[in-house]
N, C-alpha and C positions, 0 to 999 in steps of 0.2 A: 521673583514673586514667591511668594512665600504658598506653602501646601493648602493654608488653611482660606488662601485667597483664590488659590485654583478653585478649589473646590468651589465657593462661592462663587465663582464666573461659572460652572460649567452647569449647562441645561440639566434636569434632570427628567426624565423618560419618565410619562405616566402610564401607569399600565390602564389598558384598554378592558373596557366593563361591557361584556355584554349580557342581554338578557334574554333566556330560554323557558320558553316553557312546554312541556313535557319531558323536561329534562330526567326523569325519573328511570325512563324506560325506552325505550327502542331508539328512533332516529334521533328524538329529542338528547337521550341519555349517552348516545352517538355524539352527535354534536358537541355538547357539553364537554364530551372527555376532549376531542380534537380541540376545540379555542384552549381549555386549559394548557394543555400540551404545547402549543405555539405561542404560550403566555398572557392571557388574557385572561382578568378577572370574570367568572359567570356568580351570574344567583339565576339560579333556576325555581321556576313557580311551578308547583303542581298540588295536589290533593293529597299525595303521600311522597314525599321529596325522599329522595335517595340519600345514603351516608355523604355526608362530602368531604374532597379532598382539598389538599392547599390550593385556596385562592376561591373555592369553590364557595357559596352560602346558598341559602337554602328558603324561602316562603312559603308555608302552606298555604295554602288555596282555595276555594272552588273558583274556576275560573268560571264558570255559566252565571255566577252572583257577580254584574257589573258592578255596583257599588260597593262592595268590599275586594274585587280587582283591583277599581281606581286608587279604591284607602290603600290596600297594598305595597302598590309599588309609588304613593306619591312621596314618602318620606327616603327615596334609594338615591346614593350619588349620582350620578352624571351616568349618562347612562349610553353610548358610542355605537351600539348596535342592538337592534331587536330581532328574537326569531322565532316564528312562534310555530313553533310543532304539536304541541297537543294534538288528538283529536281519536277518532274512536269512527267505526265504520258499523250502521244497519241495514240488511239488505231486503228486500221484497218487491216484487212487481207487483203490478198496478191493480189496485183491487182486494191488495192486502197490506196495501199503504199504512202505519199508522201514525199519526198527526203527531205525538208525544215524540219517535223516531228524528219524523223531519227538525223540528225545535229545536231537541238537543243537541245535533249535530250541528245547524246555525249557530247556537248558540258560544257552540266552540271552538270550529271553525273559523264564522265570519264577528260573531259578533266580539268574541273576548281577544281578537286584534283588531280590532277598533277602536274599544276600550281601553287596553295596552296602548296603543298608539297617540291616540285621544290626550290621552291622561300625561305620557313621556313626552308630546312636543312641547311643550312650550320650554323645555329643558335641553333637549335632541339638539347636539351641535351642529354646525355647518358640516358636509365631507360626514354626515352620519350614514350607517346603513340598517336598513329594515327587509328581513327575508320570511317571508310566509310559506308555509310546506304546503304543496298542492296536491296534487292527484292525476297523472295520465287519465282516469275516469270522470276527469272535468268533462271532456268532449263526450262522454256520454256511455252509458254499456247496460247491458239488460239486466232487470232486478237492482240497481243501485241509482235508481232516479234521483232520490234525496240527497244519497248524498253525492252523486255527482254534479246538482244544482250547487250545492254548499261552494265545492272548490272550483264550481265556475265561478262563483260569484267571487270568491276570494280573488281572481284572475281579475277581473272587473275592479275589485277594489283596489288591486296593488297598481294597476296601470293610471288610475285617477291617481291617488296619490306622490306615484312617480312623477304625472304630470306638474302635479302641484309643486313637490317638492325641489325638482332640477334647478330651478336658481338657485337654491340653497347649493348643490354637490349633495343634497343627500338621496341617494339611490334606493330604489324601493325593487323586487325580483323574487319570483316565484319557484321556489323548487319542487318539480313535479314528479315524483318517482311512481314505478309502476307497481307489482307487487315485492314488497319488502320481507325482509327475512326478520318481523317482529313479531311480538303476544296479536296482534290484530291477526293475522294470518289463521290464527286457532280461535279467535274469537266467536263463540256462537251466535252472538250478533246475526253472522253471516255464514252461517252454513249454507244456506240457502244456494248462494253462489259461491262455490268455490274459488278459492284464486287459482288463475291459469298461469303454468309455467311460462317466463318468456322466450323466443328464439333462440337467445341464448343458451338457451338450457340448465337456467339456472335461475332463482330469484335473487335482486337487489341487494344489495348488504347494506345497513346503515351506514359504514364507514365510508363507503362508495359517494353514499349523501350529505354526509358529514362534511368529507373533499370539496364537492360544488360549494356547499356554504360559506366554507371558511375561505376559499378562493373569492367569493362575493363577498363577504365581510373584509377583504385587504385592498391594498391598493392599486392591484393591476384591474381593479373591477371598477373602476370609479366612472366608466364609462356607458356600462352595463347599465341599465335600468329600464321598468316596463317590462320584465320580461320573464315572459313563462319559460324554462329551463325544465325540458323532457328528460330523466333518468329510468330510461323503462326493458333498456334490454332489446332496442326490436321490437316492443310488443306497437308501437304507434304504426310500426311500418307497413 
């Protein structure tokens, strides 16, 4: 057989496209670099997208504008995994609640993967995966009311979804870390409440969370789904 007929018999390997957003900075920018690394196409969406590297592209954004989300990302190839990291932290107890706070935080959170998702199924192959970043402060903690509502509800949404989606194989799962060693940590948002060390004696590393994802995006996870994944140090215990 001739080389040029091999060639033509043998499969050829599509590389794997997944899509990030928050990919700019912390966990998101975390993420990003690990799929790259293990070879996989990302476009990352955010409001100020990072330099990128091979394989890497790039979307500006606002993600809280649904309808230029959906324009966004409707004209992207095929698209193998979703992950949506975004999102930004306001704190206050009750009584100094303010209603713009809560909004924005749904807005990016819960609403702009929904919208992402929304807008990618009817493209989303069989065997796809979809991982939303959560929050250990889902289950609740003083002065972060809003937005611990926010990433329960994302919990809420990624387990309907899982339900939905399991005839397909495509997996839907929550990765939940506690306080992370990113710009949110310094954010004046939340001086208010400071983040508390965890038992560990040390806070989160993005790369830490990076690992769980990218584990849930391959194919010993295909099993996996529904499921809120604690990365917190101890702090739940």
């Amino acid at each position: 057989m001739s080389q040029s007929m091999q060639d033509d018999a043998t499969p050829v390997a599509r590389t794997r496209h997944a899509l990030v957003t928050g990919a700019s900075s912390g966990i998101g920018a975390a993420i990003a670099r690990r799929l790259l690394s293990a070879g996989w196409n990302v476009t990352g969406l955010d409001r100020s997208p990072a330099p990128g590297a091979a394989g890497f592209s790039a979307i500006e954004v606002d993600l809280t504008d649904a309808a230029k989300l959906a324009a966004a990302v409707a004209a992207l190839p095929r698209v193998d995994a979703i992950v949506h990291a975004a999102g930004f932290m306001r704190t206050a107890v009750l009584g100094d609640l303010k209603p713009e706070d809560g909004e924005g935080m749904w807005r990016i959170h819960v609403q702009a993967a929904a919208v992402l998702a929304n807008a990618l199924m009817p493209g989303l192959p069989d065997g796809a995966r979809i991982v939303l970043i959560g929050s250990r402060t889902a289950a609740g903690a003083p002065g972060r009311s809003q937005y611990a509502a926010t990433k329960a509800a994302v919990v809420g949404m990624a387990r309907s979804w899982a339900a939905e989606l399991a005839p397909r194989g495509i997996t839907v799962n929550v990765v939940a870390p506690g306080a992370t060693e990113t710009p949110m940590l310094n954010d004046p948002g939340r001086e208010g409440t400071p983040p508390r060390t965890p038992p560990i004696g040390r806070f989160i590393r993005p790369d830490e969370v990076a690992g769980m994802v990218s584990f849930l995006l391959g194919p010993d996870a295909g099993a996996i789904t529904g499921q809120q994944i604690l990365i917190c140090g101890g702090a739940s215990l």
